[in-house]
C-alpha positions in Angstrom: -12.2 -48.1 -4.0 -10.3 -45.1 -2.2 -11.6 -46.7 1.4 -9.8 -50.1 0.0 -6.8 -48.2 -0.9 -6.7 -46.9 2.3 -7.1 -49.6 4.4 -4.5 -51.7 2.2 -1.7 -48.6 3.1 -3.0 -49.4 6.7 -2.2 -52.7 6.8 1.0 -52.4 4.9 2.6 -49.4 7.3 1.2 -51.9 10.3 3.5 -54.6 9.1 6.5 -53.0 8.5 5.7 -51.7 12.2 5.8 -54.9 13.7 8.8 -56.0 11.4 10.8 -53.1 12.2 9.9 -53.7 16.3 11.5 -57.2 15.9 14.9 -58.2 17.3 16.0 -60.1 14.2 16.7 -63.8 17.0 14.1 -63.1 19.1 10.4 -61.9 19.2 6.6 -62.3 18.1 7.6 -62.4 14.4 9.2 -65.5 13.1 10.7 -64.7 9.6 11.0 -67.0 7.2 14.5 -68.0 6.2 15.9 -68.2 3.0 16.8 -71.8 1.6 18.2 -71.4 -2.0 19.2 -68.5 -4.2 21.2 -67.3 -7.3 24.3 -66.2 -5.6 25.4 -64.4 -2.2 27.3 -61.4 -2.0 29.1 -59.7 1.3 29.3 -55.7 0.7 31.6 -53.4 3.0 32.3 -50.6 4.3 35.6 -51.0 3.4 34.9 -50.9 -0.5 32.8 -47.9 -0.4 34.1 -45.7 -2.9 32.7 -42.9 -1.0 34.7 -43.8 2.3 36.8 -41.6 4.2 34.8 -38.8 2.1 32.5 -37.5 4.3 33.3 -34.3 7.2 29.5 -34.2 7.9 26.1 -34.2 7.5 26.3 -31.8 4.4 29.4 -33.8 2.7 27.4 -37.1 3.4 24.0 -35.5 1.8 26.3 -34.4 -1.2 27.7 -37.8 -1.9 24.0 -39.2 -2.6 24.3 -37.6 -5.8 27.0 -39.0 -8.2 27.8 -37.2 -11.6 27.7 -38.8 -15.0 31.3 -37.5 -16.8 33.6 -38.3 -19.4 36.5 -40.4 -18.4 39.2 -39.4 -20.9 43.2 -39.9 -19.0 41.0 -40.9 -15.8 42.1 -44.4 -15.1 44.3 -43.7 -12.6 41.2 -43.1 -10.4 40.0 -46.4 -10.8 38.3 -48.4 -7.9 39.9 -51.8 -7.2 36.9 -53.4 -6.1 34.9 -52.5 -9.3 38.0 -53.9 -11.6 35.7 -56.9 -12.9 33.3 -54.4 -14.3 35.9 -52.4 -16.1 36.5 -54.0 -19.1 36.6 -52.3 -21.6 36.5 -49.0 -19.8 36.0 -47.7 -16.7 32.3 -47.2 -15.2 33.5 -45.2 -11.9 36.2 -43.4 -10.7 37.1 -41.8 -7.1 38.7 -38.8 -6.9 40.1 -38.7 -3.2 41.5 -35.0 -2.8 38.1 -33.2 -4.7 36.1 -36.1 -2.4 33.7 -36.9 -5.7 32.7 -40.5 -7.2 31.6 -40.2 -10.6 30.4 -42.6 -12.9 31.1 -42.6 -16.9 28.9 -40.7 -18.7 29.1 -43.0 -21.8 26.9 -44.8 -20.0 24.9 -43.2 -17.3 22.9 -40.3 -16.3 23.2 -38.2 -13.2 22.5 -41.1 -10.2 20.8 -40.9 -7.1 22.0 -43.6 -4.5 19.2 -45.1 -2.8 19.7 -46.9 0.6 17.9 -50.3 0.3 18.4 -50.6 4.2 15.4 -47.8 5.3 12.7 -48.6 2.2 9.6 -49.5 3.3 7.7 -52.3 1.2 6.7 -50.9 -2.2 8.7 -47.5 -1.2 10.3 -46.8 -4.6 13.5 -44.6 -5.3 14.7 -43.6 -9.0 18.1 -44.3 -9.1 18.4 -42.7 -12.6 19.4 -44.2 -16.6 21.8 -46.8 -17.9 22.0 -45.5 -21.7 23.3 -48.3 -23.7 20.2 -49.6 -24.2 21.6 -52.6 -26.3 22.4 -53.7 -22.8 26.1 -54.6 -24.5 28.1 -52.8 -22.1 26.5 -54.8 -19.1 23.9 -57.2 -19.5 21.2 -56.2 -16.7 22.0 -58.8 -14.2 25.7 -57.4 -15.1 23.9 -54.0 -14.7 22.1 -54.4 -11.0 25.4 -56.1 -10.0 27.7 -53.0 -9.7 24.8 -50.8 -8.7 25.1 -52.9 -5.4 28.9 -53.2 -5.4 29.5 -49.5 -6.3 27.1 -49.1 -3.5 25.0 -46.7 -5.2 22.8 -48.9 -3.2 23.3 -48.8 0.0 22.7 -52.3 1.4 24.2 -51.4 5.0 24.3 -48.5 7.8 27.5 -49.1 9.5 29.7 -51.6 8.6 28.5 -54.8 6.4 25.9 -56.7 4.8 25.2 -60.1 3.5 22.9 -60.8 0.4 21.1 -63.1 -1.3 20.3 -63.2 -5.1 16.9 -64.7 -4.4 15.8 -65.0 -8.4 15.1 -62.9 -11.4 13.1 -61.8 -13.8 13.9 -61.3 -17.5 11.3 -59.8 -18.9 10.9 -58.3 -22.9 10.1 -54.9 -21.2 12.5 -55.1 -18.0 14.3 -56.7 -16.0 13.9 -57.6 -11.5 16.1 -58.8 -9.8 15.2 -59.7 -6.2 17.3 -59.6 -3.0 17.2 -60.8 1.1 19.4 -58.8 3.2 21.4 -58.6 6.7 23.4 -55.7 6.9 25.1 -55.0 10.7 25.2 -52.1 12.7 25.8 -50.4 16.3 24.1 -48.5 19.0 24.8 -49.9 22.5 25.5 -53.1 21.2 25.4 -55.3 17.6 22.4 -55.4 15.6 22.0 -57.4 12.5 18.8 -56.5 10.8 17.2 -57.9 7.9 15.5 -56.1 5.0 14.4 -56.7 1.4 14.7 -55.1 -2.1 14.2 -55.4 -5.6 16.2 -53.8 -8.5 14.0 -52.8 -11.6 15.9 -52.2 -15.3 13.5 -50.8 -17.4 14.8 -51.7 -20.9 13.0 -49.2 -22.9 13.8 -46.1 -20.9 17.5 -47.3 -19.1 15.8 -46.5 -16.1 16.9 -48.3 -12.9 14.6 -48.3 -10.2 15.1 -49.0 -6.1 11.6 -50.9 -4.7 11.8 -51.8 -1.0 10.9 -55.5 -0.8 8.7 -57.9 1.4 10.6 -59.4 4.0 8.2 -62.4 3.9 8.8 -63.4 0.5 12.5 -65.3 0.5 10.9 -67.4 -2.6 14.6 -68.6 -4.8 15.3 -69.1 -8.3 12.5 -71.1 -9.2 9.6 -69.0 -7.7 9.1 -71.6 -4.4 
């Protein structure tokens, strides 16, 4: 059983390997395209709520972890690109001169962003606890929506990425949703390089959980 195990993490780190060795238009790999899915959803750098707050690697390292706090008189801090979320009340606020994102702590724990853009296949990263679990606040499609558009997961390096919903699943215990990436980026020259993830609500526990995905599955919303 252990030998099995091991050769199954083999094979697995060998494949991402080759993946990651693949110009996304050209080379030995052909990946499979997606043809249908839920929705698609562009995310930027210019609606990070974190941008323009980070002087170096230490600031940068900082901002992965986002306080949970009580909003009382904070609507003035208010992110524009979040305003379909925050009805009735706010989930996140930015304050610019203490360079701090915080979400409400009415409805979340402490949170730990999780970049979706560098998980390996089955890597998994705790992004921490919605507590309403009545799921009345935001339903959990709602839920793994504005994790990705308050890019408390990261879903791009540099500048920009395009998604796909692929499909969900709405389980009594929890809830997946699954997603096909391309997020852009620059060295020398452009590279737009595709990835995989899927979002895990746990509906007992509020915990919301960051899985890297398999860039071979692009299956849509019903399962094919």
């Amino acid at each position: 059983m252990r030998k099995s195990r091991v050769i199954n993490a083999i094979l697995a780190m060998l494949l991402a390997l080759i993946l990651q060795s693949c110009d996304d238009d050209q080379g030995p790999v052909k990946l499979p395209q997606p043809t249908d899915c839920i929705m698609t959803l562009h995310v930027s750098r210019g609606d990070c709520p974190w941008l323009d707050m980070t002087d170096g690697y230490e600031q940068e390292q900082a901002n992965k972890h986002v306080k949970a706090v009580a909003f009382d008189g904070a609507a003035d801090l208010a992110l524009p690109s979040l305003a379909e979320f925050d009805k009735p009340d706010i989930l996140m606020i930015r304050d610019a001169a203490q360079k701090k994102v915080s979400v409400n702590s009415r409805y979340f724990s402490d949170l730990e962003r999780g970049d979706a853009t560098r998980m390996g296949m089955g890597q998994v990263h705790s992004l921490g606890k919605f507590i309403d679990l009545s799921f009345t606040r935001l339903k959990p499609r709602d839920l793994v929506m504005f994790m990705i558009k308050s890019q408390i997961i990261e879903t791009y390096q540099h500048l920009e990425a395009e998604l796909r919903f692929l499909r969900d699943e709405d389980l009594p215990d929890a809830y997946k949703a699954y997603f096909y990436g391309v997020h852009t980026y620059y060295t020398n020259e452009r590279h737009d390089k595709k990835f995989a993830f899927v979002v895990t609500i746990d509906k007992k526990t509020g915990e919301m959980i960051l899985t890297g995905g398999d860039i071979l599955d692009v299956r849509g919303p019903k399962g094919k």
